[in-house]
C-alpha positions in Angstrom: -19.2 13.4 59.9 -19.9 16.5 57.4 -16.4 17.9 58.0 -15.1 14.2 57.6 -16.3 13.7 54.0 -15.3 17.2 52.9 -11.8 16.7 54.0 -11.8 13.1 52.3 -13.1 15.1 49.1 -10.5 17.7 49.5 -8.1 15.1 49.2 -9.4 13.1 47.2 -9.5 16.0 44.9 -6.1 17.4 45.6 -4.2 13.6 45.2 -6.0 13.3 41.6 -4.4 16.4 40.6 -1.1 16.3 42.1 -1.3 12.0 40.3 -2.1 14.1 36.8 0.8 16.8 37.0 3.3 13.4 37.2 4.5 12.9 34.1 8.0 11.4 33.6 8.5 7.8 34.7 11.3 9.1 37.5 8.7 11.8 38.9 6.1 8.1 39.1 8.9 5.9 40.4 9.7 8.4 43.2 6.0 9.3 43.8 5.7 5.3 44.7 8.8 5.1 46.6 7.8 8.0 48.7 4.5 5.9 49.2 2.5 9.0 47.7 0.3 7.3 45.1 0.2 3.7 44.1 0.2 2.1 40.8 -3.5 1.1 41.0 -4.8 4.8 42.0 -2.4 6.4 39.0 -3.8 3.9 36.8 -7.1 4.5 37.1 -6.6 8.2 37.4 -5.3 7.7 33.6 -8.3 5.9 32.9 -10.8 8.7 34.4 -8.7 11.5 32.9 -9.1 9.2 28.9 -12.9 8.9 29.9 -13.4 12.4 30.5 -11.4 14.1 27.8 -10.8 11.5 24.6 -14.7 11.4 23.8 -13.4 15.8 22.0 -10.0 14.2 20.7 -10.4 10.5 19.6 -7.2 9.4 20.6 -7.7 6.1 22.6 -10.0 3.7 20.9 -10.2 0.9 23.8 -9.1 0.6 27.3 -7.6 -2.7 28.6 -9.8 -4.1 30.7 -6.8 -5.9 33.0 -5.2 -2.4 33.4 -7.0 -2.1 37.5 -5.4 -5.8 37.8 -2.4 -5.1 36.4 -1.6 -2.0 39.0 -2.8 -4.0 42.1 -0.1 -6.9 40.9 2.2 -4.3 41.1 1.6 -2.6 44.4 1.4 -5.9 46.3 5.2 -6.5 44.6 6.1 -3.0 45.9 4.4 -4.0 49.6 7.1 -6.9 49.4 9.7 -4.4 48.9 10.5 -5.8 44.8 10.8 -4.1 42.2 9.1 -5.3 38.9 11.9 -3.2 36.5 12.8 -0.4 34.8 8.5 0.2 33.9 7.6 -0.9 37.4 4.0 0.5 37.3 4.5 2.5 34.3 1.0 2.6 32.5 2.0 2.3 28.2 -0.4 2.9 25.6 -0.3 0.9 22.3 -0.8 2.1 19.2 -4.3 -0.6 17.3 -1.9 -2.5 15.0 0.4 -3.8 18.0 -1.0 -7.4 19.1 -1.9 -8.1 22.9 -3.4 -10.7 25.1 -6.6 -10.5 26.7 -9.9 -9.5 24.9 -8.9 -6.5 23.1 -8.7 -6.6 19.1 -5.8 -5.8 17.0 -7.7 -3.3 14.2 -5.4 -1.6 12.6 -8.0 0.9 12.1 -10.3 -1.0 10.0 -13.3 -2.8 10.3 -12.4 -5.8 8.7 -10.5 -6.4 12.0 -12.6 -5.2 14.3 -12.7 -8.6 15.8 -9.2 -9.3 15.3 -8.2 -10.9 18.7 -5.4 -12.9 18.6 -4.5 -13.3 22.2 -1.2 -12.7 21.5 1.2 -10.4 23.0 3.4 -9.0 20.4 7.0 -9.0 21.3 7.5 -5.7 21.9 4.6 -6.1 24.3 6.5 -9.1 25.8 9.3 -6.9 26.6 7.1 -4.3 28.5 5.5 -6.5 30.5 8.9 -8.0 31.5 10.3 -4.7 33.0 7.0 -3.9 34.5 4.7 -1.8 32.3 0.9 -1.6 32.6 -0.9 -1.9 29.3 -3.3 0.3 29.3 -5.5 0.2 25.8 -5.2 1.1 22.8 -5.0 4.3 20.4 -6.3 5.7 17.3 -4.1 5.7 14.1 -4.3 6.5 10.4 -6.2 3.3 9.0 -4.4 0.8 7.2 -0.9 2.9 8.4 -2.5 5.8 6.2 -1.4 3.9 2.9 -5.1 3.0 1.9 -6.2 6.5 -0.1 -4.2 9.4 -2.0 -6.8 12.1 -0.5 -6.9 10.7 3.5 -7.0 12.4 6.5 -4.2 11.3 9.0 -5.6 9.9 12.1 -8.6 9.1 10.6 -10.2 5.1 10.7 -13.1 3.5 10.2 -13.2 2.0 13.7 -11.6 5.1 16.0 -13.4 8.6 13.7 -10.9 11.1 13.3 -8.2 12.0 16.0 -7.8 15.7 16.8 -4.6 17.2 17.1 -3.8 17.9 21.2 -3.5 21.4 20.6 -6.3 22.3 18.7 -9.3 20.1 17.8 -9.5 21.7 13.9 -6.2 20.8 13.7 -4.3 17.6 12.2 -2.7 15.0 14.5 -0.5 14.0 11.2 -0.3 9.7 11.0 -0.3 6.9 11.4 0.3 7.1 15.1 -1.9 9.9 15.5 -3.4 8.6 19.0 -0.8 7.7 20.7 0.9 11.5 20.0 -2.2 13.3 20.8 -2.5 10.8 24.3 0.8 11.6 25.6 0.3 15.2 24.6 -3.2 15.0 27.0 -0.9 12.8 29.4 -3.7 10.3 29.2 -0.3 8.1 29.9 3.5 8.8 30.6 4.4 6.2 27.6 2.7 5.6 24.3 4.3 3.0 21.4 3.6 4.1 17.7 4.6 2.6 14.4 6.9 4.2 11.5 7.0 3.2 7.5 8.1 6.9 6.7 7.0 10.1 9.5 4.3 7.6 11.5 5.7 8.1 14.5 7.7 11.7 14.1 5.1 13.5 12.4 2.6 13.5 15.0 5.7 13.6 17.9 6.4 17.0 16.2 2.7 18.2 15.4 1.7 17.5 19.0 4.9 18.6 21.2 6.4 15.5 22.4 9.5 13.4 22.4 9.8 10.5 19.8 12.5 8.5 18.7 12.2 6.3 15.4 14.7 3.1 15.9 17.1 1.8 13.7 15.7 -1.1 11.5 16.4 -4.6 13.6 16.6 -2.1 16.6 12.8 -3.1 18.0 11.1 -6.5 16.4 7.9 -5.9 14.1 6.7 -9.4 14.9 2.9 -9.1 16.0 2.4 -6.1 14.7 -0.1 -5.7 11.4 2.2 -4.5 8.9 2.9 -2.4 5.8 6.4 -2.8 4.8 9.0 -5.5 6.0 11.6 -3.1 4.6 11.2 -0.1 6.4 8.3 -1.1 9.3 9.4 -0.2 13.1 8.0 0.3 16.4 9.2 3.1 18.6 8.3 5.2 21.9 6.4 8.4 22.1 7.1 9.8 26.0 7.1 13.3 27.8 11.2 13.8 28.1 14.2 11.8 26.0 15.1 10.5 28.6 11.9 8.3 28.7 11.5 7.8 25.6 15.4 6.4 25.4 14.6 3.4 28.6 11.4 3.0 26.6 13.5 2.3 23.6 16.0 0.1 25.2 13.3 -2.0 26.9 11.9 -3.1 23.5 15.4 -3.6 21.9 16.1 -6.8 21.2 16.5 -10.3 19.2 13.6 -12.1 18.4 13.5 -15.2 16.5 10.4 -14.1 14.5 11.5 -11.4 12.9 14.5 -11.4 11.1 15.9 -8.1 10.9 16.8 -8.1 14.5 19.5 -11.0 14.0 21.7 -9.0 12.9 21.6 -5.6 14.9 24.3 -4.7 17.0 24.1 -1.3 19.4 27.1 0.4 19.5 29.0 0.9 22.5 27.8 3.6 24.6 28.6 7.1 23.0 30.5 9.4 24.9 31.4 13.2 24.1 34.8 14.1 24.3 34.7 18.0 23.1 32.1 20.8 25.0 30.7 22.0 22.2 28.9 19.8 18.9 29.5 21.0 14.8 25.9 20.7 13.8 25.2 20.7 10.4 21.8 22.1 9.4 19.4 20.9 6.5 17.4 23.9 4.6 14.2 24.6 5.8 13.0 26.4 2.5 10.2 23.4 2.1 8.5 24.3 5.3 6.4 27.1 5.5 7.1 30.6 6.3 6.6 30.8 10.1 8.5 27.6 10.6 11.8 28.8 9.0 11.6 31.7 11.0 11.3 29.3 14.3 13.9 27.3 12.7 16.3 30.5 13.1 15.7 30.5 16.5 16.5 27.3 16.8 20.1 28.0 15.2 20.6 31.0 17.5 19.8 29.0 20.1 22.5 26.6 19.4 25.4 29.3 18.5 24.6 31.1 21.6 24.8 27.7 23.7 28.7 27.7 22.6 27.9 25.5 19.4 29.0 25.6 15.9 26.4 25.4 13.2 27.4 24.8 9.7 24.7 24.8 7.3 24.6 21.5 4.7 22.9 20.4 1.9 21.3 17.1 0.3 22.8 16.1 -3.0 20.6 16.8 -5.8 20.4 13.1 -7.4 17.7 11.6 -5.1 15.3 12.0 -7.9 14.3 8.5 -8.1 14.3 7.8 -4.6 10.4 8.4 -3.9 9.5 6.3 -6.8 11.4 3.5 -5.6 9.9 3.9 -2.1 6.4 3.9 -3.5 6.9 1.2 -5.7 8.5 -1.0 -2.7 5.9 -0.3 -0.4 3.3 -1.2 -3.2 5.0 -4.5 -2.9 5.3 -5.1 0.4 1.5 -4.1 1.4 -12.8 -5.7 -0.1 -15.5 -3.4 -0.6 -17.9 -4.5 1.9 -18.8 -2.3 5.0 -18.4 0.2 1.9 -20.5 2.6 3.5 -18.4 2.8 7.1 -15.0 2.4 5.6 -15.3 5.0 2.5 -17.1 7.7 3.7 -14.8 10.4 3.2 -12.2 8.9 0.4 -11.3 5.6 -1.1 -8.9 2.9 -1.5 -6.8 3.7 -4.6 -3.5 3.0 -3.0 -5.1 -0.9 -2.1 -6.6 -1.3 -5.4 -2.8 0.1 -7.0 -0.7 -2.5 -4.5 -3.0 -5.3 -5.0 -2.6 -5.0 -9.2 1.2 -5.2 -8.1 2.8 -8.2 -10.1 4.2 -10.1 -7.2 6.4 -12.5 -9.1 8.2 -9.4 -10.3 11.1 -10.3 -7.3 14.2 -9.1 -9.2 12.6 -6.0 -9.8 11.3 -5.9 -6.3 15.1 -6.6 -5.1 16.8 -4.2 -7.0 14.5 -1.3 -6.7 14.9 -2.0 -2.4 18.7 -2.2 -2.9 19.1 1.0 -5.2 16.6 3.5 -2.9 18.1 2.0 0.7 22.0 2.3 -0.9 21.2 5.9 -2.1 19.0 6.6 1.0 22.2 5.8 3.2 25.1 7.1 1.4 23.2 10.6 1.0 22.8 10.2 5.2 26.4 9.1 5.4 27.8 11.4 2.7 26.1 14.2 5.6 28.4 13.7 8.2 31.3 12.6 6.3 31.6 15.5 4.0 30.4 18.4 5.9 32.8 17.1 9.0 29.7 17.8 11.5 28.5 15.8 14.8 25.1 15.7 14.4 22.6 16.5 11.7 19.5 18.7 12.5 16.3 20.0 10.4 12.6 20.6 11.4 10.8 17.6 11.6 7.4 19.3 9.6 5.8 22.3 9.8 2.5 22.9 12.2 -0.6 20.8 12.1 -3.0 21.9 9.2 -6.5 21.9 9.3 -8.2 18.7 9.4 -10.0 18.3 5.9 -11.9 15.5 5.5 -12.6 15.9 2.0 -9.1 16.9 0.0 -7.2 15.0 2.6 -3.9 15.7 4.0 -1.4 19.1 3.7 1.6 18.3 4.8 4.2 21.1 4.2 7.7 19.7 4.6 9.1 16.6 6.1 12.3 15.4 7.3 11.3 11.3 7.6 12.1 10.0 4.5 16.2 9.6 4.9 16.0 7.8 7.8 12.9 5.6 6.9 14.2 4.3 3.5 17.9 3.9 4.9 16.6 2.2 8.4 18.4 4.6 10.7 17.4 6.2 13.7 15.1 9.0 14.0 14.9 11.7 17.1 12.4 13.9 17.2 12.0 16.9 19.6 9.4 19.4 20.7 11.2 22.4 20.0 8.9 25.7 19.8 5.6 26.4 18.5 4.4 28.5 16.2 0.8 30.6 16.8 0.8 28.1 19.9 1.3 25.1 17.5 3.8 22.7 18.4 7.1 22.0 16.0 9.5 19.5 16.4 13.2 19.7 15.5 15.2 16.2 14.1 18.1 14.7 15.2 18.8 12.4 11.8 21.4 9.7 13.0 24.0 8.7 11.0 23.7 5.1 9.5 25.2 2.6 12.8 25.2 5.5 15.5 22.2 5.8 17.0 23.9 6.2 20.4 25.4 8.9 19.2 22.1 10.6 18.3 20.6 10.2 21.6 23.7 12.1 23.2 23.9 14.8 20.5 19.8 14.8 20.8 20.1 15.5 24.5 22.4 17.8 24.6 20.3 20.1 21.6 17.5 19.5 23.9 19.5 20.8 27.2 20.2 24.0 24.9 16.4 24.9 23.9 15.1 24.6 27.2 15.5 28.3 28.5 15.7 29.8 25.2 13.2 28.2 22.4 10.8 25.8 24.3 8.7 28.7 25.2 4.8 29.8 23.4 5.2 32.9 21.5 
């Protein structure tokens, strides 16, 4: 009987391991085909693996309590022989401003919603659950999308504590989608959805090491998700390969009636490259720090030496007023009690400055969006169209700071802003480290391509994986 329960305990041991080194969805969907694990036993080895390591990183605030249920739906499908979809089984974090059924709240972040449950799936949600997914709780994030204080700490919220970055726990996990960057990092999941105004969801892709694609706007629907900004808001995937993160991404695509922008989205046909080698035109990386231009070098090399041509580009000079305008739309778009919980390390100055914003003020409101998102996309499209190149690249940021609870953030370069105000897509890639930190490169679409990007994304990614995805 002895030997008996020592060999169960040997395997049992040796399965929970072998279920935590999967990590892509195809290395899951072939470990169930093979009938090595089931849906129910990976899912609750996530859910041991979140209990035992999120209490040092913050990064899951609740687990769905239906997740078990979920996985045994989908095993007795898979003892029938069907297949659910492209997620059969897949287990999918959400980031706590995206709405789902059940008894879990929709927080944002903040205590005033800590009771926020709307039993409501939000669409995105809808579409996950229709190709298969598990829902498996929810994650930490900036409160309030980080747009509640000028001195905040990203991943920081009154109801989650601080999220520490995956790679070091002094270290930031940069915002809003802080969680859900630091959980696929931890693989507390192979899938985790974040949220993007401007860097939410490539920041802490690129600050954690893993893949991250910002859609175009009307791409993926905002409707039941808390929002900031109708004008630049989206929802995207955070996954351990592109490849994941691109069926993720096409999974959530689509029209819905209740939110407006996706009525009049159109994917391109699919994008197909008709030369062996890419013209890549490089941003400057003189705004990052030090060690991150030297990575960014490599990066280049790396390219040139995989038979590509890199041509370096430039940003005109007369986005001056672009920032402004941003600020000054998201003002417009965007309570003191629980004082004590909510403002312990800073305050609400960005609230208190949107809330004195004169909403009647529409023309104002209408041409500021129309002059930042016109320049925004003709400084994207002027890119490609002067410079004659195939893709656009630059680093994403530089690597996590330290976490400082009292000055707030230090971020040292960023490549979001283009794509955010203009509403194109995004790609972000885990593309080196620096002193074992993690450093994403950017694939910035050009405005209506974001097949394109994918294609040009995968095929940078192919080139840095024997030569730059490697600790120094």
């Amino acid at each position: 009987m002895i030997k008996k329960l020592l060999g169960l305990l040997t395997w049992v041991v040796a399965f929970n391991t072998s279920a935590l080194e999967l990590k892509t969805i195809d290395e899951i969907h072939s470990a169930y085909k093979n009938n090595k694990i089931t849906a129910q036993q990976l899912t609750q080895g996530y859910i041991k693996r979140i209990n035992q390591l999120n209490p040092q990183f913050n990064a899951v605030i609740n687990i769905e309590p239906t997740a078990v249920t979920q996985a045994k739906k989908i095993d007795e499908l898979s003892a029938q022989g069907l297949w659910a979809g492209p997620l059969h089984g897949i287990p999918v974090l959400l980031k706590d401003n995206i709405e789902t059924t059940g008894s879990l709240p929709t927080t944002a972040g903040s205590l005033a919603l800590k009771n926020n449950i709307t039993n409501n799936d939000a669409f995105v949600v809808k579409q996950l659950r229709n190709a298969g997914a598990i829902i498996l709780g929810k994650t930490n994030l900036s409160e309030w999308a980080n747009f509640r204080s000028s001195y905040s700490s990203s991943g920081w919220s009154a109801v989650g504590g601080q999220t520490h970055n995956a790679h070091d726990t002094t270290r930031n996990p940069c915002g809003s989608s802080s969680g859900s960057a630091v959980a696929i990092a931890l693989n507390f999941a192979p899938v985790a959805l974040g949220t993007e105004t401007d860097g939410s969801i490539t920041c802490p892709a690129s600050v954690n090491g893993v893949y991250a694609i910002k859609p175009s706007m009307g791409q993926v629907s905002r409707s039941g998700v808390v929002p900031l900004s109708s004008s630049q808001d989206s929802v995207g995937p955070m996954a351990h390969s592109l490849k994941d993160a691109r069926l993720v991404l096409s999974v959530l695509q689509g029209r819905d009636p209740l939110d407006t922008s996706t009525h009049s989205f159109e994917l391109q046909a699919q994008y197909k490259v008709t030369k062996p080698s890419l013209v890549i035109g490089a941003l400057p990386s003189d705004k990052f720090t030090v060690e991150t231009q030297r990575l960014y070098k490599k990066q280049l090399s790396a390219l040139k030496q995989a038979g590509h041509t890199v041509v370096n580009i430039d940003i005109s000079d007369d986005l001056a007023t672009l920032f402004v305008d941003e600020y000054y739309v998201l003002l417009y778009d965007f309570n003191k009690q629980n004082k004590a919980a909510e403002m312990l390390h800073f305050g609400q100055d960005i609230l208190i400055q949107a809330n004195a914003v004169d909403l009647t003020q529409t023309d104002k409101y209408q041409k500021t969006k129309h002059r930042y998102r016109t320049l925004a996309t003709a400084a994207i499209t002027n890119l490609y169209k002067n410079n004659n190149v195939d893709v656009v690249i630059a680093p994403t940021t530089s690597p996590a700071w330290k976490t400082d609870l009292v000055n707030g953030d230090n971020f040292q370069g960023s490549s979001s802003s283009l794509s955010a105000i203009a509403g194109t897509t995004h790609i972000t890639l885990p593309a080196g480290q620096v002193s074992g930190l993690p450093v994403g490169l950017s694939i910035i679409a050009n405005k209506n391509q974001p097949q394109a990007a994918y294609t040009h994304a995968q095929i940078i990614d192919e080139a840095f994986i024997s030569t730059i995805k490697k600790p120094e």
